[in-house]
MOPAC internal coordinates of N, CA, C and O (Angstrom, degrees):
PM7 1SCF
backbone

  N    0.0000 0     0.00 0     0.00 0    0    0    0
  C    1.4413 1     0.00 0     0.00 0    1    0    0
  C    1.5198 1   109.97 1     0.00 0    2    1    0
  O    1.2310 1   119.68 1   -54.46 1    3    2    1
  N    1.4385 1   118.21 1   125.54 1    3    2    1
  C    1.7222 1   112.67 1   143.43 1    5    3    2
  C    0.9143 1   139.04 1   -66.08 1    6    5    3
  O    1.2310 1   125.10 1   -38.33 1    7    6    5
  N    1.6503 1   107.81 1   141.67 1    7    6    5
  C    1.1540 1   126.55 1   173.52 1    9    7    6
  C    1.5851 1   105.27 1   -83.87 1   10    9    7
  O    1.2310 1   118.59 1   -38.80 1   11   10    9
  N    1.7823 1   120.29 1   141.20 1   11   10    9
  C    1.4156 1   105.06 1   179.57 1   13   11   10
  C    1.2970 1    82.35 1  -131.09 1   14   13   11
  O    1.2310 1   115.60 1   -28.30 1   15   14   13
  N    1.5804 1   125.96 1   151.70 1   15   14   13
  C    1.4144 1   140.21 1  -157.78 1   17   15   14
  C    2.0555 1    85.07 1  -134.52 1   18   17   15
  O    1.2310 1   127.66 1   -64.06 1   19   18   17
  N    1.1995 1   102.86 1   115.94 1   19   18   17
  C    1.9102 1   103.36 1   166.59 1   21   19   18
  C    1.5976 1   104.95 1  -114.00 1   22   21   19
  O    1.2310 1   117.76 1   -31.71 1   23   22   21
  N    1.1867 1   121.86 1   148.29 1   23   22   21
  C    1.7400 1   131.93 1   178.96 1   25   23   22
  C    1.6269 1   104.94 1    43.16 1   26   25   23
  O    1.2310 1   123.14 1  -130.02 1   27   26   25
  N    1.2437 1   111.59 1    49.98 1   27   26   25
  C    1.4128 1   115.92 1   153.26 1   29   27   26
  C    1.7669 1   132.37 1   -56.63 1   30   29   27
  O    1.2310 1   128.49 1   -49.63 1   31   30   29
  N    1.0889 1   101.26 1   130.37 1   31   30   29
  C    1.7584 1    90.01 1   173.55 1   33   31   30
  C    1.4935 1   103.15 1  -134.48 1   34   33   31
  O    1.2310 1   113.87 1    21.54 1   35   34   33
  N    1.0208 1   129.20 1  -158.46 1   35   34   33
  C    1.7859 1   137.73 1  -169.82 1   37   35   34
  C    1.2472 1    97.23 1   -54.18 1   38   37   35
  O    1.2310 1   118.53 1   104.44 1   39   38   37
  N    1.9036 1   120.41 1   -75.56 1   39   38   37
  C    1.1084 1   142.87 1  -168.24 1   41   39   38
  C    1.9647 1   121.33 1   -68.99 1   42   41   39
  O    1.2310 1   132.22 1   140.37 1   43   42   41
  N    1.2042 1    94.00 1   -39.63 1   43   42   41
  C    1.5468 1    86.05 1   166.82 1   45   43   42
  C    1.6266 1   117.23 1  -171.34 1   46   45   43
  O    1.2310 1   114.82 1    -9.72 1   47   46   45
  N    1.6280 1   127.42 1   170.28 1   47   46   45
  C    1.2773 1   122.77 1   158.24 1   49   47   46
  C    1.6666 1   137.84 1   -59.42 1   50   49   47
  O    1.2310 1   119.21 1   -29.06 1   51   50   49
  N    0.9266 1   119.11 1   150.94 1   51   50   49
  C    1.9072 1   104.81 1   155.13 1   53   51   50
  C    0.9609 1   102.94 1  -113.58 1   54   53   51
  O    1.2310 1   103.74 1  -161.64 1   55   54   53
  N    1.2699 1   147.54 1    18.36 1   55   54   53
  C    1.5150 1   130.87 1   146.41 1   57   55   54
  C    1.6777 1    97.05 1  -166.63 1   58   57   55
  O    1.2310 1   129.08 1   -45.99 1   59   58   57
  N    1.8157 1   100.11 1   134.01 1   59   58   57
  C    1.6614 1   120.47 1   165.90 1   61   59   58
  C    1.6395 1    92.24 1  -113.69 1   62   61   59
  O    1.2310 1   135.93 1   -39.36 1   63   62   61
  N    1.3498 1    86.76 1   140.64 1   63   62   61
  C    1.3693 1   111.75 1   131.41 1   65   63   62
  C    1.4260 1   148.62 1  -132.19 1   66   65   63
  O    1.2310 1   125.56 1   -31.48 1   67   66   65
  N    1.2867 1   106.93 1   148.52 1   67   66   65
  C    1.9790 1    98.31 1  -178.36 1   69   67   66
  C    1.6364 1    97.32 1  -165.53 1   70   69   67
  O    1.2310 1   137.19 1   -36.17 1   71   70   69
  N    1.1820 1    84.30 1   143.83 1   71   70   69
  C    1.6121 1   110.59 1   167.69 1   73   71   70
  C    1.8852 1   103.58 1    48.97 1   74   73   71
  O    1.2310 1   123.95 1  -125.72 1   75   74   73
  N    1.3967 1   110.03 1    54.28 1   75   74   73
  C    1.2816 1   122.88 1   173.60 1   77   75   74
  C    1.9709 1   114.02 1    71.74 1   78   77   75
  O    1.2310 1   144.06 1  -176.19 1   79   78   77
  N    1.0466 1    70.85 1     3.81 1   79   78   77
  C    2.4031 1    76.43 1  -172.96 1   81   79   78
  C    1.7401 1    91.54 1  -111.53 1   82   81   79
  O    1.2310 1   138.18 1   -25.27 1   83   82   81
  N    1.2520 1    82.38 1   154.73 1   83   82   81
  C    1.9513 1    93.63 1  -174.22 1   85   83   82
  C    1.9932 1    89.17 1  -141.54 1   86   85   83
  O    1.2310 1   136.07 1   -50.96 1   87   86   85
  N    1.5811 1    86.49 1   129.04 1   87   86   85
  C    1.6695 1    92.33 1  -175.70 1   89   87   86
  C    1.5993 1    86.22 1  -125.25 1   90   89   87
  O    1.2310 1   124.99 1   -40.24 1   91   90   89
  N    1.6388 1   108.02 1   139.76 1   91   90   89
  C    1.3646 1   127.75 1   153.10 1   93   91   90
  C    1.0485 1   132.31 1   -84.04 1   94   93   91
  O    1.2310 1   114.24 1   -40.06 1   95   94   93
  N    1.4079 1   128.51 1   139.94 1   95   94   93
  C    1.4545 1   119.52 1   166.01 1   97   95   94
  C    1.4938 1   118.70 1   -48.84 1   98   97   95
  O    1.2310 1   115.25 1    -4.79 1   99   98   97
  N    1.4987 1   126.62 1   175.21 1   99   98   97
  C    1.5468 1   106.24 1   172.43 1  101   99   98
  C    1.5421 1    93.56 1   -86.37 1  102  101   99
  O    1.2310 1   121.58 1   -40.43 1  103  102  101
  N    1.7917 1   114.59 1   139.57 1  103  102  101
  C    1.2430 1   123.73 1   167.68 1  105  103  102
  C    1.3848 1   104.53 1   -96.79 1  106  105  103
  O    1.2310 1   129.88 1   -28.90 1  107  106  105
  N    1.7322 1    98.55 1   151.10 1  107  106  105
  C    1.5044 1    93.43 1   155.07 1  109  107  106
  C    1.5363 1    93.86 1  -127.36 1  110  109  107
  O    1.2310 1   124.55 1    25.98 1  111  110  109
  N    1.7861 1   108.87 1  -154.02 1  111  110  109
  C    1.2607 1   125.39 1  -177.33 1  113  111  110
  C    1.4977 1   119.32 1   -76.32 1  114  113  111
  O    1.2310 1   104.35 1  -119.54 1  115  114  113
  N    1.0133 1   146.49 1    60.46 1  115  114  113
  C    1.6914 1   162.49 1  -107.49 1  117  115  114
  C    1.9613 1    78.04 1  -113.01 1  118  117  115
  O    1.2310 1   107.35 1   141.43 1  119  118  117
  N    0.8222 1   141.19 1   -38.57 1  119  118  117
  C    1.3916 1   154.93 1  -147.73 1  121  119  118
  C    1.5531 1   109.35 1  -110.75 1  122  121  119
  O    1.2310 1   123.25 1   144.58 1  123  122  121
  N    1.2764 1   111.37 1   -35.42 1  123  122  121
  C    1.4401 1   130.16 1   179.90 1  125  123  122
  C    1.9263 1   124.02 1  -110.66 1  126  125  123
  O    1.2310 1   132.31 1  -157.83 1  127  126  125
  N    1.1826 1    93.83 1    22.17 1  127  126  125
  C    1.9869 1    96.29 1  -158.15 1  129  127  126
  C    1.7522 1    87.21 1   -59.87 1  130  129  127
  O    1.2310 1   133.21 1   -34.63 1  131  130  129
  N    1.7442 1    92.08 1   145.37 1  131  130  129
  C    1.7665 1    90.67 1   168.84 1  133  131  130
  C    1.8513 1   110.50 1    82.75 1  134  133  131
  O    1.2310 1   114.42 1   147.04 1  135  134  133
  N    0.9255 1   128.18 1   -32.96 1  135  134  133
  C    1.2665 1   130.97 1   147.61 1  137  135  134
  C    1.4917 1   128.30 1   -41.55 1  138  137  135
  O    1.2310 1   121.37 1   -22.63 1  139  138  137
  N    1.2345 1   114.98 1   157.37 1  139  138  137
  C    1.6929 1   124.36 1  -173.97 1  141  139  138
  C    1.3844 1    95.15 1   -70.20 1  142  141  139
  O    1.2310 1   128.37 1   -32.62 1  143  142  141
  N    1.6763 1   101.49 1   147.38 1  143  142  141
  C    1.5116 1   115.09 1   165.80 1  145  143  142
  C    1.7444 1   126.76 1   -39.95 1  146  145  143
  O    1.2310 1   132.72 1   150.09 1  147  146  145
  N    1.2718 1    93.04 1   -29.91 1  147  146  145
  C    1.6259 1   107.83 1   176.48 1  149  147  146
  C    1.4809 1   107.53 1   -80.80 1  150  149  147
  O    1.2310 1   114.46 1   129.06 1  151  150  149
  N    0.8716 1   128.09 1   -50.94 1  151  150  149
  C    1.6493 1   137.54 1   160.44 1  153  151  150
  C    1.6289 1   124.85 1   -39.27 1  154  153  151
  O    1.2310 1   124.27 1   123.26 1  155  154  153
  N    1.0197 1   109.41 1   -56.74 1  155  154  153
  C    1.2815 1   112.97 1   176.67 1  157  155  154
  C    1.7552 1   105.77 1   -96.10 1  158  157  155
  O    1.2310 1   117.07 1  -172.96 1  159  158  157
  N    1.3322 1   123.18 1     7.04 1  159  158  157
  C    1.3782 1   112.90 1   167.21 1  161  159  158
  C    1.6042 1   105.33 1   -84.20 1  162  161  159
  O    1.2310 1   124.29 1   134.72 1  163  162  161
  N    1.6018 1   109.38 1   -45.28 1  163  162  161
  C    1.5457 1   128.84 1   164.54 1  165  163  162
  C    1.9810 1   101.48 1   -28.13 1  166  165  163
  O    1.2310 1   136.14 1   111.64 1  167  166  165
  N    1.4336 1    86.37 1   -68.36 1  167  166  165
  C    1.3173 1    79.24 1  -165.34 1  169  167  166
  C    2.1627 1   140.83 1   -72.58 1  170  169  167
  O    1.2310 1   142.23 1   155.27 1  171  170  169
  N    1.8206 1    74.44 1   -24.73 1  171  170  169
  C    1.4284 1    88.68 1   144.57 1  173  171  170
  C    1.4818 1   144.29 1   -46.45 1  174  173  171
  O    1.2310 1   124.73 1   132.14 1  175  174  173
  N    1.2371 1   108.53 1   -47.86 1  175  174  173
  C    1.3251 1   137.97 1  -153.74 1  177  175  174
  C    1.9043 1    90.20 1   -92.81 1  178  177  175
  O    1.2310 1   120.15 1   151.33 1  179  178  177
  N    1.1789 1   117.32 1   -28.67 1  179  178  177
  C    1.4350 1   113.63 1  -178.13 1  181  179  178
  C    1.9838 1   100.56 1   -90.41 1  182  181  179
  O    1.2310 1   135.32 1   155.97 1  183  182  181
  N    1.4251 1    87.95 1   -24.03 1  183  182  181
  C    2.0969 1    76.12 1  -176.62 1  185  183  182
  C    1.2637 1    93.61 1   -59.99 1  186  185  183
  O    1.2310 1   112.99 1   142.83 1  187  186  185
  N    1.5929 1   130.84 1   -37.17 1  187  186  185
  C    1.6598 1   122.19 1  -148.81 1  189  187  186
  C    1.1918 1    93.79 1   -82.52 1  190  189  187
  O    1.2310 1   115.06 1   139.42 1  191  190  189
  N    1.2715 1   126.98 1   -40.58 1  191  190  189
  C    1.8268 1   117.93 1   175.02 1  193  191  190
  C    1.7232 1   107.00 1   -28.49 1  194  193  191
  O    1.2310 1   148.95 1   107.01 1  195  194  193
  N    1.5751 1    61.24 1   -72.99 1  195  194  193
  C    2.4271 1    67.25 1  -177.66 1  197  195  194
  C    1.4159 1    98.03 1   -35.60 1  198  197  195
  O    1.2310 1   125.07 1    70.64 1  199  198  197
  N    1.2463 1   107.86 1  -109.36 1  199  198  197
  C    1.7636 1   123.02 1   173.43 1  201  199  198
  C    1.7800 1    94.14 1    26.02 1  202  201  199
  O    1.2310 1   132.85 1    95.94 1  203  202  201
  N    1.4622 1    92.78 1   -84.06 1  203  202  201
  C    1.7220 1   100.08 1  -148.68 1  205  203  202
  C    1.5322 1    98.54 1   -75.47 1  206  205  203
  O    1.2310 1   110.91 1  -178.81 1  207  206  205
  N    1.0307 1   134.71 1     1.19 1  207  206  205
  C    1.6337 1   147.93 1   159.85 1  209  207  206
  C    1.5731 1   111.51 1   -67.15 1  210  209  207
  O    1.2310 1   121.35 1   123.80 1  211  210  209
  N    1.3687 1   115.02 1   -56.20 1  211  210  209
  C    1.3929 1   121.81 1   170.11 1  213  211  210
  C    1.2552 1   100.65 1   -65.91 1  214  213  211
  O    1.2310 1   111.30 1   140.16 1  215  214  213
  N    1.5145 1   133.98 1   -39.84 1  215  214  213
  C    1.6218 1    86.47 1  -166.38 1  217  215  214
  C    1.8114 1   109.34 1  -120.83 1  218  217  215
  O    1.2310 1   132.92 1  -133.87 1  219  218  217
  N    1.1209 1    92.64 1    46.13 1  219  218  217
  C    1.5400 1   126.08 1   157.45 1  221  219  218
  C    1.5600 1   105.60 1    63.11 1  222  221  219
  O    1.2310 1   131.52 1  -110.28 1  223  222  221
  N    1.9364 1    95.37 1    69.72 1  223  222  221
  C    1.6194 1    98.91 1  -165.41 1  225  223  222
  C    1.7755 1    91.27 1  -145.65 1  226  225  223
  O    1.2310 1   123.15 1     6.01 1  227  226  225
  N    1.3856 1   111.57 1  -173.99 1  227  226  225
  C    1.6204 1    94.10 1   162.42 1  229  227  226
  C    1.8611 1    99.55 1   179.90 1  230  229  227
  O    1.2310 1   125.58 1   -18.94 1  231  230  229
  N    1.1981 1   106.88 1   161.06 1  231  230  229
  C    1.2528 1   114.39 1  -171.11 1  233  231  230
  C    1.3841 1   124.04 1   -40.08 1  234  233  231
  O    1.2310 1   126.65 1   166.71 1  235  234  233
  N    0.9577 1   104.82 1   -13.29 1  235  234  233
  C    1.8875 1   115.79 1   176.51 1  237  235  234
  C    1.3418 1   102.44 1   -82.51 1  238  237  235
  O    1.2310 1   126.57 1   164.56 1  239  238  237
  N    1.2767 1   104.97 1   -15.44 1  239  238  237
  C    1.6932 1    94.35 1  -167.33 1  241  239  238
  C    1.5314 1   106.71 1  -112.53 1  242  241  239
  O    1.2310 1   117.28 1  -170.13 1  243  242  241
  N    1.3875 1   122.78 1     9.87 1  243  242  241
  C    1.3584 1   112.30 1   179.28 1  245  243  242
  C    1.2939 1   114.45 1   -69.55 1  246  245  243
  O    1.2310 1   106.79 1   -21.37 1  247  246  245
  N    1.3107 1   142.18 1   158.63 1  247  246  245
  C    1.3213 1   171.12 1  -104.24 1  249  247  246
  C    1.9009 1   115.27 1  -166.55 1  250  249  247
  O    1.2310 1   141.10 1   102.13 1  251  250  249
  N    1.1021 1    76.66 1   -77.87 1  251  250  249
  C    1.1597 1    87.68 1  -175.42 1  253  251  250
  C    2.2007 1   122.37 1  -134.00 1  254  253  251
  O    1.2310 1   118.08 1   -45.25 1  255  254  253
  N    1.1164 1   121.26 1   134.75 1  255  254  253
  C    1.2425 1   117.37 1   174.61 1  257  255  254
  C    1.3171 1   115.82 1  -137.19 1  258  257  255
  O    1.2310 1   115.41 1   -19.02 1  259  258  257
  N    1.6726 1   126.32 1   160.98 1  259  258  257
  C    0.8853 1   144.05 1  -147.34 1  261  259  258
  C    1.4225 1   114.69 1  -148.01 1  262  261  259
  O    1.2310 1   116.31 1   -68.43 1  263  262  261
  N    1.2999 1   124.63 1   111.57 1  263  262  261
  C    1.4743 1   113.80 1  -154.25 1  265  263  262
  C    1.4795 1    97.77 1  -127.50 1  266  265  263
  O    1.2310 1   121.57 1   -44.67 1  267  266  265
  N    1.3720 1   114.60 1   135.33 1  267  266  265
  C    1.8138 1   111.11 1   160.66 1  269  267  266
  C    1.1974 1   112.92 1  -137.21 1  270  269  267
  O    1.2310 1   119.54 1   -50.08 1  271  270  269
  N    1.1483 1   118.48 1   129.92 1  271  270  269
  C    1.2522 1   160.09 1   169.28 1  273  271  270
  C    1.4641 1   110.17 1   -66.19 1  274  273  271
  O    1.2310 1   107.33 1   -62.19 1  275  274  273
  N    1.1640 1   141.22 1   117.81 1  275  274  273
  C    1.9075 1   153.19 1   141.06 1  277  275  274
  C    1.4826 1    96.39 1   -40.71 1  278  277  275
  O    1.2310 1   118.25 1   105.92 1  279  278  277
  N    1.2924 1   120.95 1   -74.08 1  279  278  277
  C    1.3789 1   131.93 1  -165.73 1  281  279  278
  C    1.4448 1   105.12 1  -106.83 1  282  281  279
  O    1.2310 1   105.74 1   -75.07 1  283  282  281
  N    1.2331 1   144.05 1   104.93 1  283  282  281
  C    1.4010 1   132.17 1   157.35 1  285  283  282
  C    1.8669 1   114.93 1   -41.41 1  286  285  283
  O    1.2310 1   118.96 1   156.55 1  287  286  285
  N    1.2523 1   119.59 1   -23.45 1  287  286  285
  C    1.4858 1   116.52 1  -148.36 1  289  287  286
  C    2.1613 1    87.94 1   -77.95 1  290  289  287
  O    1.2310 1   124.17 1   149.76 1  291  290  289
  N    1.5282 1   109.60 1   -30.24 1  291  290  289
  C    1.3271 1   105.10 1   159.43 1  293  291  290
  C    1.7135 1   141.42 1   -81.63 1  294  293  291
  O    1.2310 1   135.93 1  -148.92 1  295  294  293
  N    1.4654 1    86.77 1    31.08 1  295  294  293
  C    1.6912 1    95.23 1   168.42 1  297  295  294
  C    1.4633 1   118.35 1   -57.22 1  298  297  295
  O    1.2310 1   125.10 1   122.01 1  299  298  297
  N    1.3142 1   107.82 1   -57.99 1  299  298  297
  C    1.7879 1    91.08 1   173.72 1  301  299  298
  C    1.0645 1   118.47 1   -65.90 1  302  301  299
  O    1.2310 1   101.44 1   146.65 1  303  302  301
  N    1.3678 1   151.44 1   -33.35 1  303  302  301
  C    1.0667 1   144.37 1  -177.31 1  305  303  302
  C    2.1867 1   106.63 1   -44.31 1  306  305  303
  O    1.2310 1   135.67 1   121.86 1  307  306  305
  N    1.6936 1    87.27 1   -58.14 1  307  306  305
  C    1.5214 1    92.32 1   177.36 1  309  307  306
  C    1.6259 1   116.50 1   -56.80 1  310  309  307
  O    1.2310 1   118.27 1   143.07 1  311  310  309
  N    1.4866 1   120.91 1   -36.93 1  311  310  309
  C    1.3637 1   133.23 1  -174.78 1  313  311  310
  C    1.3426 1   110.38 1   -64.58 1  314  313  311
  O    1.2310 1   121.39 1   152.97 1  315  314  313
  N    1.7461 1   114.95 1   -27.03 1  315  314  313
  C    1.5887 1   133.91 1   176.22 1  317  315  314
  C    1.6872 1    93.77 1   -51.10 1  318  317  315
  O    1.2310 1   120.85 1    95.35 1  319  318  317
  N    1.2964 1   115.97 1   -84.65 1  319  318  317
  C    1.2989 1   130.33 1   160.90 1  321  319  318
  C    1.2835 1   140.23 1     3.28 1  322  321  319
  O    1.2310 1   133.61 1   120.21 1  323  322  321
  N    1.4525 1    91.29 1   -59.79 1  323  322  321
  C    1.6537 1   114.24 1  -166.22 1  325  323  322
  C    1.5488 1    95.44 1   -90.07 1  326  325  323
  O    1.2310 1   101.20 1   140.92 1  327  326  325
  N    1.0756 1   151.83 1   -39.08 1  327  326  325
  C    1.1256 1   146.71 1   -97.64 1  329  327  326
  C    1.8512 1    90.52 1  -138.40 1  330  329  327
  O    1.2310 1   123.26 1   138.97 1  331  330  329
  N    1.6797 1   111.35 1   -41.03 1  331  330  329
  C    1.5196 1    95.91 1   166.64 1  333  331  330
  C    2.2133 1    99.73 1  -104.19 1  334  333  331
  O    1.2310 1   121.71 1  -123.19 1  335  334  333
  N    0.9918 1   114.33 1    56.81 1  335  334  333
  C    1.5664 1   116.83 1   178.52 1  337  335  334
  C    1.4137 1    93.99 1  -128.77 1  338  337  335
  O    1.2310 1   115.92 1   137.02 1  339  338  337
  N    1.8228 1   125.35 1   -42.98 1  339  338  337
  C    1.5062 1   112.19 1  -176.18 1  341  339  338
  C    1.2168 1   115.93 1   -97.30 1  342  341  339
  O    1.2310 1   123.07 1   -34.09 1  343  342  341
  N    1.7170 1   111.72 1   145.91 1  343  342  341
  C    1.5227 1   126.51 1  -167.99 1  345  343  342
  C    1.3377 1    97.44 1   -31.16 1  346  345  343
  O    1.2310 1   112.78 1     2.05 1  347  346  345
  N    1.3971 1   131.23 1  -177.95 1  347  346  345
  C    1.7650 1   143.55 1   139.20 1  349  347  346
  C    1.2508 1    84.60 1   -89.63 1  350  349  347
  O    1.2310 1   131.01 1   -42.04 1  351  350  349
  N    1.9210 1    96.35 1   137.96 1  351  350  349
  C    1.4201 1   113.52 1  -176.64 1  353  351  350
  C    1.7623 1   140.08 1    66.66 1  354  353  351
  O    1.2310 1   126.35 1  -177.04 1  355  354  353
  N    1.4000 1   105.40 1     2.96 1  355  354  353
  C    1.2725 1   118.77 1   165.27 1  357  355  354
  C    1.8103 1   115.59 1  -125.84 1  358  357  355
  O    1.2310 1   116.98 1  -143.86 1  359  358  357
  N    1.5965 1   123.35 1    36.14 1  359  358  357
  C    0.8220 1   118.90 1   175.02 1  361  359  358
  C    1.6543 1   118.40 1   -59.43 1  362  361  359
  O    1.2310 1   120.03 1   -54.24 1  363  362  361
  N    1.1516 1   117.54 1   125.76 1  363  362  361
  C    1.6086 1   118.01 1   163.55 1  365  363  362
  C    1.7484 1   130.23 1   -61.42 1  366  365  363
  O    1.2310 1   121.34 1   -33.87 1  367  366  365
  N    0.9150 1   115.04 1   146.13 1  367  366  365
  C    1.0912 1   136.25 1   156.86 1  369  367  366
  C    1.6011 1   109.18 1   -32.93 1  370  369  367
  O    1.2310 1   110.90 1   -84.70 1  371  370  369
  N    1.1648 1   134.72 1    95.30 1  371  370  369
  C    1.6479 1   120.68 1  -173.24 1  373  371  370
  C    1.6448 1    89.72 1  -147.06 1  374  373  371
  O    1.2310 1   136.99 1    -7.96 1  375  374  373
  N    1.9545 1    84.70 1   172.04 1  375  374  373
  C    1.6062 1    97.51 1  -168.70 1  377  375  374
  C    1.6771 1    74.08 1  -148.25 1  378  377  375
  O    1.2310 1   116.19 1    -9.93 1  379  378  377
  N    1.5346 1   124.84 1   170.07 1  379  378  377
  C    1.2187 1   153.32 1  -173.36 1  381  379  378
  C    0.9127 1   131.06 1  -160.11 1  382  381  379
  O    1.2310 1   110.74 1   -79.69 1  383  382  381
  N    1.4510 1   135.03 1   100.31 1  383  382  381
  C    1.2073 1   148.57 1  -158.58 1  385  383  382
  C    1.1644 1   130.37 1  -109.35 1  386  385  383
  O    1.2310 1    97.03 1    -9.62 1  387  386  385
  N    1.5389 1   158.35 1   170.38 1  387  386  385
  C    1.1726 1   143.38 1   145.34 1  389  387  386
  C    1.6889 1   111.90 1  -101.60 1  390  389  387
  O    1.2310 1   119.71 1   -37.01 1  391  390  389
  N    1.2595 1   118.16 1   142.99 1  391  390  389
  C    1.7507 1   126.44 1  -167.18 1  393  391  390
  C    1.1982 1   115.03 1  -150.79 1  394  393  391
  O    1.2310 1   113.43 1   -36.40 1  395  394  393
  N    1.2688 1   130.03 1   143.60 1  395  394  393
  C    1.3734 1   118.58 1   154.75 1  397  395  394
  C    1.5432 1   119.15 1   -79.36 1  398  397  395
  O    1.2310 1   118.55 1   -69.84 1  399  398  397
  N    1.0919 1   120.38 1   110.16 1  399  398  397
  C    1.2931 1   143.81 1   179.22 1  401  399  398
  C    1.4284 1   107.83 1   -57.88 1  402  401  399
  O    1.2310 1   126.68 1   -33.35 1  403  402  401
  N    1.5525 1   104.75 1   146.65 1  403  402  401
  C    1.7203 1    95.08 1   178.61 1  405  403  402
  C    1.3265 1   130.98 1   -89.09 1  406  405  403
  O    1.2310 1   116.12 1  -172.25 1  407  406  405
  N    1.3082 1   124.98 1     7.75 1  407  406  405
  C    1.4982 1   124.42 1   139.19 1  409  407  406
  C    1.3526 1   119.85 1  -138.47 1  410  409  407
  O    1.2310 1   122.36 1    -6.53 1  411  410  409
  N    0.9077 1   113.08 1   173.47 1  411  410  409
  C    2.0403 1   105.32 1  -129.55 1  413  411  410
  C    1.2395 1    89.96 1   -98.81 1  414  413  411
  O    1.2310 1   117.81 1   159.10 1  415  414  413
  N    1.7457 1   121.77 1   -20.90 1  415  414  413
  C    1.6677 1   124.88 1  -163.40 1  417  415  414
  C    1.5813 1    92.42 1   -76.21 1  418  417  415
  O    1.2310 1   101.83 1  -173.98 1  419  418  417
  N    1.0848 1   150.78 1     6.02 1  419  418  417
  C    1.2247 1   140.84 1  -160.09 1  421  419  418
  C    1.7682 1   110.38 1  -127.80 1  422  421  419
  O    1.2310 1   113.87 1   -34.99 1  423  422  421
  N    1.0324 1   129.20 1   145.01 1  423  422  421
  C    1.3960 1   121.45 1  -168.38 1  425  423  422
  C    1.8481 1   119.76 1  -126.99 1  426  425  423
  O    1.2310 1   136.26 1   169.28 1  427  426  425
  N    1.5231 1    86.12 1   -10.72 1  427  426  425
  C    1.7548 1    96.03 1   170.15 1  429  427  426
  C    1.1035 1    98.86 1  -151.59 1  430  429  427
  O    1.2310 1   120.87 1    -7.46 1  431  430  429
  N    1.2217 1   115.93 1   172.54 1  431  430  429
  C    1.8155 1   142.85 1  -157.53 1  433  431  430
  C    1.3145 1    97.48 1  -153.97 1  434  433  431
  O    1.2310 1   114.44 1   -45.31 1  435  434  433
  N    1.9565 1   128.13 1   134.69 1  435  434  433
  C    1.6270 1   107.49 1   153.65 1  437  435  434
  C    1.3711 1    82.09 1  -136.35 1  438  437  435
  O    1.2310 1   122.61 1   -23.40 1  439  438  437
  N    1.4506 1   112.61 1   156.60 1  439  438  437
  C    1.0226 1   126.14 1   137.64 1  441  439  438
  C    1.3007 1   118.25 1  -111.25 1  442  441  439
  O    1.2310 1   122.80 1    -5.18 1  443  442  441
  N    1.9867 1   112.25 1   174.82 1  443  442  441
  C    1.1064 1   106.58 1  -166.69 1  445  443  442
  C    1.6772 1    88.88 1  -161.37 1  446  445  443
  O    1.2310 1   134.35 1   -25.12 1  447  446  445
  N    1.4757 1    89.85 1   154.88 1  447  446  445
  C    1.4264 1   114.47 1   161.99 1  449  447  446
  C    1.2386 1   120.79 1  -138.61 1  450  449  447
  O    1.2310 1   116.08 1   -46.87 1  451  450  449
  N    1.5987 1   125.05 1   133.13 1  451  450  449
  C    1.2364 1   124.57 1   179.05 1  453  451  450
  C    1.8415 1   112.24 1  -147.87 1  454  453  451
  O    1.2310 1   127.84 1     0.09 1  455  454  453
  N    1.0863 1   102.51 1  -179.91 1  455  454  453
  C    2.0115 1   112.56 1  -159.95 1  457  455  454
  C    2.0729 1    86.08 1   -91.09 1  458  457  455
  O    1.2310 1   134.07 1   -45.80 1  459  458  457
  N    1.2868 1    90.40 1   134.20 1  459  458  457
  C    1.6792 1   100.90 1   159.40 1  461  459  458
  C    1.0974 1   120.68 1   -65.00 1  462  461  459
  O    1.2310 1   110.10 1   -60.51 1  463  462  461
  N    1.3855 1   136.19 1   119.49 1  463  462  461
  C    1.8837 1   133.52 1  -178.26 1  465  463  462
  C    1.6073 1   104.00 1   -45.73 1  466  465  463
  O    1.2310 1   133.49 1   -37.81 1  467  466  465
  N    1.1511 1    91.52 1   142.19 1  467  466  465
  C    1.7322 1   101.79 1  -161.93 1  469  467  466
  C    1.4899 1   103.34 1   -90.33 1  470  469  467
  O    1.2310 1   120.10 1   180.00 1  471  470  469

């Protein structure tokens, strides 16, 4: 099987694929830094569209997600978000955490993994 590597740079991918699964880097709000948790979850949540669009996958099909939080105390705010963005009936597999993130302007992180359209 191939491995296919999309928006590679020195340090890492934004999207693998192999053996029918497509894994993302963790995105954040690249478009939104410094913005409300709701804002940059919005905007998050639209990079992965793209993402899982390019590599011929899509929100119905995620698997699995991975969420971090700056502040846990804005979980609902993010859950506001999340909650009308995933299909009915294709909820993923997710966990939610609180972290210090690696730059401070940013307030969530997701990563994701999901199945290639068959």
């Amino acid at each position: 099987m191939n491995i296919t590597r999309h928006e590679t740079g020195s340090r890492m991918s934004q999207i693998v694929t192999y053996g029918g699964f497509v894994f993302l880097a963790g995105q954040v709000a690249v478009n939104a830094p410094s913005a409300s948790t709701r804002e940059q979850t919005l905007n998050t949540l639209e990079r992965i569209d793209t993402l899982l669009e390019t590599a011929g996958s899509s929100r119905d099909r995620i698997l699995s997600a991975i969420i971090w939080l700056s502040d846990i105390s804005t979980f609902q705010e993010m859950n506001a978000v999340w909650d009308t963005w995933v299909p009915a009936g294709a909820a993923p597999v997710r966990a939610t955490v609180e972290a210090k993130l690696a730059e401070p302007q940013y307030s969530v992180e997701i990563g994701i993994i999901a199945a290639l359209a068959a």
